[in-house]
Each structure stands twice: as C-alpha cells, then as structure tokens.
N, C-alpha and C positions, 0 to 999 in steps of 0.2 A: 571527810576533810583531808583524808591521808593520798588521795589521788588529786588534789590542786596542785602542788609542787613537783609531781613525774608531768601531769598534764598541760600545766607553764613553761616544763623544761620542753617536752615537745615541740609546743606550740612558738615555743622561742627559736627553735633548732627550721620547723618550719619556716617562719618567717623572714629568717636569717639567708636559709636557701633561696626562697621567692627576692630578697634581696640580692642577693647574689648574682643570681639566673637573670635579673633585671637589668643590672649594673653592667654583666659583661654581654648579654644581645645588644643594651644601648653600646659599648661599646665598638662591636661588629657592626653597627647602622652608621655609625660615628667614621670608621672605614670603610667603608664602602662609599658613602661620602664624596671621602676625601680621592678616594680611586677613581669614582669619575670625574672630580672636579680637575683631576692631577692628569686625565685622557683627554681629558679637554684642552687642558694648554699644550699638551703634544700635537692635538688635534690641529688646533689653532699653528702651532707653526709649519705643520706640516703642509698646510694649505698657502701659507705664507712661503713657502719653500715652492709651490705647486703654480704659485703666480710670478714668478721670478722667473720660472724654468724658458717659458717661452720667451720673454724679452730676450734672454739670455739667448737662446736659439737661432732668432728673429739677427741678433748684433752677430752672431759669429757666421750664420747664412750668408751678411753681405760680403765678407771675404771669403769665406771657403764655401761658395755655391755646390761646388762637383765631390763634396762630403756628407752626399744625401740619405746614404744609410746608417749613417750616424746620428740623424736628423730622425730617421725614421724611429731610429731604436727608442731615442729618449719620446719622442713623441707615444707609442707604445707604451713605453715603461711610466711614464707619467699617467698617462688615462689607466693601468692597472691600476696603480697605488689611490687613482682618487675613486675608482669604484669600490675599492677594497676597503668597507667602515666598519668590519667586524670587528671579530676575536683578535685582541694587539698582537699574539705571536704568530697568526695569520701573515697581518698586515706588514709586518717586520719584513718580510720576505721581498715583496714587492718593493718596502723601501732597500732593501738592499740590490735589488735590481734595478733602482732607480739613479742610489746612487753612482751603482756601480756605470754605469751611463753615462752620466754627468764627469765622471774621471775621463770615458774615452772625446768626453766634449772638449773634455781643456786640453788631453792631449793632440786633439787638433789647432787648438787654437795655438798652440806652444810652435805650429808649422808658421805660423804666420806674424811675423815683427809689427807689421802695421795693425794688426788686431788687438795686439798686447797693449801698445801703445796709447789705445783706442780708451777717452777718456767715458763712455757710457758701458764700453765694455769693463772699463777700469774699476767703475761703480756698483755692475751687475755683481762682479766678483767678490767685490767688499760686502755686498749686500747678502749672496751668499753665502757668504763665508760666517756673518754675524747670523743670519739664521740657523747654520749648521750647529753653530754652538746654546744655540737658544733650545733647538730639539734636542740636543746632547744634555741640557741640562732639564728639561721638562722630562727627558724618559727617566732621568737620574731622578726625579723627585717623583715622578711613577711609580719606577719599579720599589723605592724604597715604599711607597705604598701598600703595594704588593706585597711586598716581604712582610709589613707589618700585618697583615692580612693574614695570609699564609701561617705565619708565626702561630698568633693566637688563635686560629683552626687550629692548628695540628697540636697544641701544648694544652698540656692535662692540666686542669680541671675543662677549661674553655674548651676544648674537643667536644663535651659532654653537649656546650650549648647549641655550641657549631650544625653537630648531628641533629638536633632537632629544630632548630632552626632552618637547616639545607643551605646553609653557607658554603659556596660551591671555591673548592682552590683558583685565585686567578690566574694571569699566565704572566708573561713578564713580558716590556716590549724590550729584545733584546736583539742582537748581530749575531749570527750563527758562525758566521764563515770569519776567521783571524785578520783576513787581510780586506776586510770590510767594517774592520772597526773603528779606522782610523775616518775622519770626515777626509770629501773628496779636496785636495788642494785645490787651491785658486789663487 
C-alpha cells in the first residue's frame, strides 16, 4: 500500500505532462491556422492589385503610346509576382519589383495633364491606392501571425513540443529595401 501514493504522484505528473504537450501542439495547429488563413487575405489582395494593374496600363497607354518600356517592365514584373505562390519572403521580392514599377507608371503619367485629369484614370488610382493599404494591412495581420508562431517555437517549454512536432520557423512577408516601404503614390 506504501507505493499508491509515489505511484498517483507519478501518474499525476504524467498526465499533467500529456496535458500539457496537448494544450500547446493544439496551440501550434490553432497557428498555423491562422497563418494561412491571414496568406490568404494577402493573397486575395494581391491578386486584386494584379487585376487593376493592366486597366491601369490599358488608361495610361492611350496617352503615353511611345512609353512602351515602361509598359513592358510592369507587364514582366506583374506575371513574376503572379507566378511567384511560394514561400511569402520569396514572393516579397517580386512584390517589390512590382511595385517598384508601378512608381515609374505614375511617373509617367505625372508627364501628362490630360491623363491626370482623366476621370477612369482618376478611379484606377483611388482604386489602387485602397488596395495598397488593404495589402499593408493583411501582411500587418500576417506577419503578426508569424511572430506569434515563431514566438512560441522558440520559447521554453513550447520549443520542446515544437522539436517534436517539426514545427518549421515561418518567414515573414516583408520589404527589404527602405525606399520600398512606402506604397507606390498615386
């Protein structure tokens, strides 16, 4: 009878762990979740950004015809970024070539008064511009994803469950380059 009560304490110590070890993988599933569901609405505007691009193209082509390397570049840099449905700090890259693009579009369009004035142009722009901040604010509710992820991998005790689980560090979708942080004006 003198072994019931080390054998409870045990068996209590066990269970307590199996709880534990439960609590925080469902946690990790719980994020992981939310990190796709949170690439998904980046997704989602990015594509929404992707269908814009050419109307936007299409309206500035019929005043600046003879600015067709400009024409060519975003065209390029738009089919990168929509082949690119990897790894988000991949894909980062190509948005940044994208929209670094998009900057020398409106700096053309800046050549021309009758274009600005241009009331479909006038809407592409708005339109853009509301989506610029819809992806600023979906990658902001990403990466805080990710942070949260990251987080608990790397902090002790949860590291433990991490490593046997193979809960992999995500990446972040982020802007490398300073003078690419800012969305393109319009």
């Amino acid at each position: 009878m003198e072994w019931i009560v080390p054998l409870c304490i045990v068996g209590g110590v066990v269970v307590v762990g199996l709880l534990w070890f439960v609590v925080v993988y469902n946690r990790f599933v719980s994020i992981r979740q939310h990190l796709k569901e949170s690439w998904a609405d980046v997704d989602v505007e990015l594509k929404r950004r992707y269908e814009l691009i050419p109307n936007l193209v299409r309206t500035v082509k019929g005043y600046a015809s003879h600015e067709r390397d400009v024409f060519d570049a975003i065209t390029k840099a738009r089919a990168a970024a929509i082949a690119n449905t990897g790894d988000p700090a991949r894909q980062s890259g190509d948005e940044q070539r994208l929209v670094g693009q998009l900057g020398n579009l409106f700096v053309v369009a800046e050549a021309y008064p009758d274009l600005k004035a241009d009331q479909n142009f006038l809407d592409l722009q708005e339109e853009l511009s509301n989506t610029e901040d819809r992806i600023a604010a979906s990658r902001r509710f990403y990466n805080g994803n990710v942070r949260e992820l990251n987080t608990l991998r790397e902090s002790f005790p949860s590291s433990i469950v991490a490593s046997i689980a193979k809960v992999e560090e995500a990446g972040f979708f982020e802007v490398s380059d300073h003078a690419e942080r800012a969305a393109p004006k319009v």
